[in-house]
N, C-alpha and C positions, 0 to 999 in steps of 0.2 A: 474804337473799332471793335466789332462782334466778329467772334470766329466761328465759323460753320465746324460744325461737329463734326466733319468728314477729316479737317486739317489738324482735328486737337488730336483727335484719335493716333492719328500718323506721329504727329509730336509726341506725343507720351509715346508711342512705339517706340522713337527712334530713341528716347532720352532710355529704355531701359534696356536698350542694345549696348550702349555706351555705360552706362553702366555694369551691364554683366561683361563686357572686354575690362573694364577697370578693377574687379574681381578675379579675373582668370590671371591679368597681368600681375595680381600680385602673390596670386596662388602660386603662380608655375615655380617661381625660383623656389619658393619652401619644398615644393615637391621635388626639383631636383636637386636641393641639398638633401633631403633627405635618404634620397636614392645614392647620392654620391658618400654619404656615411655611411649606408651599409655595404659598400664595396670597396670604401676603406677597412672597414672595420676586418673585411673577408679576406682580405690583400695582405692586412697586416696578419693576420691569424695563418694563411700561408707561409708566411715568412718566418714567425716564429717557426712554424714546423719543421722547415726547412733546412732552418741552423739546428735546432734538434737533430737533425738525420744527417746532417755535415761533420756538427761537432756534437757526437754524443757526449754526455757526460760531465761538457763543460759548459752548462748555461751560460755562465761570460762572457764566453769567447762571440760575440756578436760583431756583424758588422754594424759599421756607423753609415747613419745617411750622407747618399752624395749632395746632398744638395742640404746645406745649412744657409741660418739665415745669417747674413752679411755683419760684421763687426762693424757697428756706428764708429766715426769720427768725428772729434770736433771739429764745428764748423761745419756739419755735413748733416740735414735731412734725410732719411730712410724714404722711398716710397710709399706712400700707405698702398696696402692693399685690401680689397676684402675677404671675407671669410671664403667666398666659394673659391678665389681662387688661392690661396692658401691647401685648400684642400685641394686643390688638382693639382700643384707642384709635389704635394706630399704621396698621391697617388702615382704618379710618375717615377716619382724617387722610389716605393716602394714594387713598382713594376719591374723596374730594371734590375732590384737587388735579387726580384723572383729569379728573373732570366740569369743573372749570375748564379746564385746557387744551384738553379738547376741543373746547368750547363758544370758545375763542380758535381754533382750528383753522378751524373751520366760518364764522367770520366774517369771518377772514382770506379764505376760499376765494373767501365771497361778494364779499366788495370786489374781489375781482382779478377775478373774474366779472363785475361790473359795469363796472369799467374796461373789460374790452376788449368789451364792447360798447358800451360808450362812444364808442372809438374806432374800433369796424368803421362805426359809424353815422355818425361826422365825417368820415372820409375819404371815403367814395364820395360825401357830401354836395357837399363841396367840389367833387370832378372834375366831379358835374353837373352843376353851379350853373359854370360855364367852360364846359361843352358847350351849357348851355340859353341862354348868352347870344348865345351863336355866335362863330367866332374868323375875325372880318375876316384879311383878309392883310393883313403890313408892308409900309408903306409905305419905298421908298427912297429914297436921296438920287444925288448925281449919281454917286457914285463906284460904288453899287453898295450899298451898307452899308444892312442893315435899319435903319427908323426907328420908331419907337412912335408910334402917333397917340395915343393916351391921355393926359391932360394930367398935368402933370407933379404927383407926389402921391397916384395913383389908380392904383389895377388894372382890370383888366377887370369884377371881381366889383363893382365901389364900395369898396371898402375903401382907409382912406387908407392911402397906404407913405411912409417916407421918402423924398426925391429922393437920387437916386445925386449924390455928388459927383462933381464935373468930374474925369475924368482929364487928367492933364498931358500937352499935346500934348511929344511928344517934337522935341528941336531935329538937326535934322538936318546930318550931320557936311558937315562943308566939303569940299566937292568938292578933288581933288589937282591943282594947280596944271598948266594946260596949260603943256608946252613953248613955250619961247622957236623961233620960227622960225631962231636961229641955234645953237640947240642942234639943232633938227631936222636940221639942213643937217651940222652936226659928225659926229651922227651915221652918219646917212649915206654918211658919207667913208669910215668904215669898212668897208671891201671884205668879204663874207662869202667864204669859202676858198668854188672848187668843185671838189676834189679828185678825186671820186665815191665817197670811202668819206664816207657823210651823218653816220654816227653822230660822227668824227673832224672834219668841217666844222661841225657844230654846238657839240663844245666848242672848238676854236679862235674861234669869234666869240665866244663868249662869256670869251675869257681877250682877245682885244681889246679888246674892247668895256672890260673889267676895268682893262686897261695903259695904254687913254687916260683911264680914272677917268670914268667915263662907267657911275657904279656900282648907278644904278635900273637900268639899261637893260641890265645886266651879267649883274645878278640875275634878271629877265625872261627873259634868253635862258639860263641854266644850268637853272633851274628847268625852263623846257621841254626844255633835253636831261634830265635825270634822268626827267620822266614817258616820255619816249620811250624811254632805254635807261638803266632803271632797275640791269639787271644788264651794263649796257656795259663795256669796255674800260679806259672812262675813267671810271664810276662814282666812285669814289675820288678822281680828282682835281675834276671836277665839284662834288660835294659840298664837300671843302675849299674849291676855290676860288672854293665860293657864300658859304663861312663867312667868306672873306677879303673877300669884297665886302661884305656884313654890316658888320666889323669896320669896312674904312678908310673905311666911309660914316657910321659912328658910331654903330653901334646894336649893342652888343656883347653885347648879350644873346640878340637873336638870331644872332648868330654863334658865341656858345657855342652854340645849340641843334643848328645843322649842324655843329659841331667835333665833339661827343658822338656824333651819331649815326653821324657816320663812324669816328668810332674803335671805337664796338661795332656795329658794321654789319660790319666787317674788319678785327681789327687786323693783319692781317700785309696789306693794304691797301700799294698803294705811297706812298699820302698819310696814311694812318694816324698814322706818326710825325709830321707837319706839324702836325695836327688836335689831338692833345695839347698839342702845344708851343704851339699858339696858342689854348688854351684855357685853361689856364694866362693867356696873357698877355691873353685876355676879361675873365677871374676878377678879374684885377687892376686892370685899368681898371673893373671892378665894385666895387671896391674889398672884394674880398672873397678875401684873404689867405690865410684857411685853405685851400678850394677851389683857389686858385692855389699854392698850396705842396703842396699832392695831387697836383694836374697835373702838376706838374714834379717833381715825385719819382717818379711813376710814370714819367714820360718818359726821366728820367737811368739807372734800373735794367733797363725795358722795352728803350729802343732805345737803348744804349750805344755804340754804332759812329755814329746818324747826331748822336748828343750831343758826340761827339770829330771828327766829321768834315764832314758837311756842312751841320747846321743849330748848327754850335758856337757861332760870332758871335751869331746867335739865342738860344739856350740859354747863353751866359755874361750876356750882358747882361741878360735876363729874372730870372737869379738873382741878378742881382746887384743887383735892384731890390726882391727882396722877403727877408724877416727873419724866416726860417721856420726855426721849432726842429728 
C-alpha cells in the first residue's frame, strides 16, 4: 500500500508532538526538584538564623526536626519513598519550625517591651513621689555635720529601711609628748652658726643639734634645710645625716629610706658612699641579711678607695657581722 504525501506529512507531525510531550514529561520533575532545593536550601538558612536571634551565643542549643524518619522493626518494611517527596516533608518540618521561632521572636520582643516600660513608669514615679513630699533642709548638729530628722527606719517616702549601723568613732592618736622644760633649755644652748652663707648655717645646726643626740630636733632642722636647698652644696650630706639621725634614734627603717634616696639621688654624691655603707648596716638591724649583703657588696666594688680608706673601720666591722654568700 503507497501512502499519499498528504498522510506521511500528518504522521511525522503527529509522531514529533509525541515526542516533544515525552521530553517535557520528563523535563518537568527535574525542574521542579530543582526549584524545590533552592527553597529548601533558603528555608533552612532561615532557620539557622533564626535560632541565632533566639539563642545567641549557643549554636547548640537547636531545635530537632519534628518529623524524623520512623525506627525500622524487624519483621517490618519501610515504605520506599522518593526523593521529591522526602524533600517536601523536609520542607514542611522546616516551615513549621520558621513559624515557631518566629512566634518565640515576637514574644520575647514583647516582654522586653513591656519591661522597659515597666521601668520608664517606676523611676520618674519614685523621683516625684520625693519632689511631692517636699525636701525640708538637714538639720545640723554642733559641729556643722548634716543630721537626718527622719526617724530612724524610715525614708522621706514612708518606706521602712534598715537603720545604718553605728560607725566606729575612730580613737585618736596620742598626741607627742611635750618637752621637758630641761630639755627645752638643753636645746637651746645650742648656738645656731651666723656665718652669712644661711644655706651652710642651717646644716651646721642641724649636725649640732645631731652631735649633742638631741635627734627629733636634729631631724626637724635637716629636713627644713633639704626643702630649702633641695639642690644645695650640702644636699648629700643633709640627706645622710638625716639618715644618721633616723638610725641612732632607732627607727631604721626610716633611715634606710634617706640612705636609698641619697645614693640614687647622686652617687658620685660626696656622702653617697656613707649612705650605702649604712644602709647595709639599717638592713641589718632589720634583720634582713640579704639586702644587707647587697649593700655592702655594692659598697666594697662601687667605692673601693673610701672601703680601704676612710670608712674601713666601718666597712670591716659591718662585714664582719654579717654571713653573706
Amino acid at each position: 500500500m503507497v501512502l499519499m504525501p498528504s498522510r506521511l506529512t500528518g504522521l511525522r507531525q503527529a509522531s514529533g508532538a509525541v515526542l516533544a510531550l515525552m521530553l517535557a514529561g520528563t523535563a518537568l520533575p527535574a525542574l521542579a526538584q530543582s526549584n524545590t532545593e533552592l527553597r529548601l536550601n533558603k528555608v533552612e538558612g532561615e532557620v539557622r538564623a533564626l535560632q541565632r536571634k533566639v539563642f545567641p551565643g549557643n549554636g547548640d542549643k537547636m531545635f530537632t526536626p519534628e518529623i524524623s524518619a520512623p525506627t525500622p522493626t524487624p519483621g517490618t518494611r519501610l515504605p520506599s519513598t522518593s526523593a521529591m517527596t522526602d524533600v517536601l516533608t523536609r520542607m514542611d518540618a522546616l516551615e513549621s519550625q520558621v513559624a515557631r521561632l518566629t512566634g518565640q521572636v515576637e514574644q520575647n520582643s514583647n516582654r522586653i517591651t513591656q519591661l522597659e516600660a515597666k521601668l520608664a513608669t517606676t523611676q520618674p514615679s519614685t523621683t516625684g513621689t520625693s519632689i511631692g513630699t517636699g525636701t525640708q533642709p538637714l538639720a545640723t548638729n554642733d559641729a556643722g555635720v548634716p543630721v537626718s530628722t527622719t526617724p530612724s527606719g524610715q525614708i522621706a517616702g514612708g518606706t521602712a529601711t534598715p537603720a545604718p549601723a553605728p560607725r566606729p568613732t575612730p580613737t585618736p592618736s596620742p598626741a607627742a609628748a611635750a618637752p621637758s622644760s630641761s630639755r627645752v633649755q638643753a636645746v637651746s644652748a645650742i648656738v645656731k652658726p651666723s656665718t652669712g652663707n644661711a644655706e651652710e648655717d642651717e646644716y651646721s645646726y642641724g649636725y649640732r643639734l645631731w652631735e649633742a643626740k638631741f635627734y627629733p630636733e636634729a631631724q626637724q632642722q635637716l629636713k627644713m634645710y633639704l626643702e630649702k636647698y633641695p639642690r644645695g652644696s650640702r644636699a648629700s650630706w643633709g640627706r645622710n645625716l638625716l639618715g644618721r639621725a633616723y638610725l641612732d634614734d632607732g627607727n631604721a627603717l626610716e633611715a634606710a629610706k634617706w640612705f636609698v634616696q641619697n645614693y640614687q639621688a647622686d652617687k658620685r654624691g660626696d656622702r653617697a658612699p656613707d649612705s650605702l655603707l649604712y644602709l647595709a648596716i639599717s638592713m641589718k638591724q632589720l634583720q634582713d641579711t640579704k639586702r644587707a649583703c647587697i649593700a655592702l657588696s655594692e659598697f666594697g666594688s662601687t667605692y673601693a678607695a673610701e672601703a680601704a680608706g676612710r670608712l674601713k673601720s666601718v666597712y670591716d666591722t659591718t662585714k664582719g657581722g654579717l654571713k653573706c654568700s
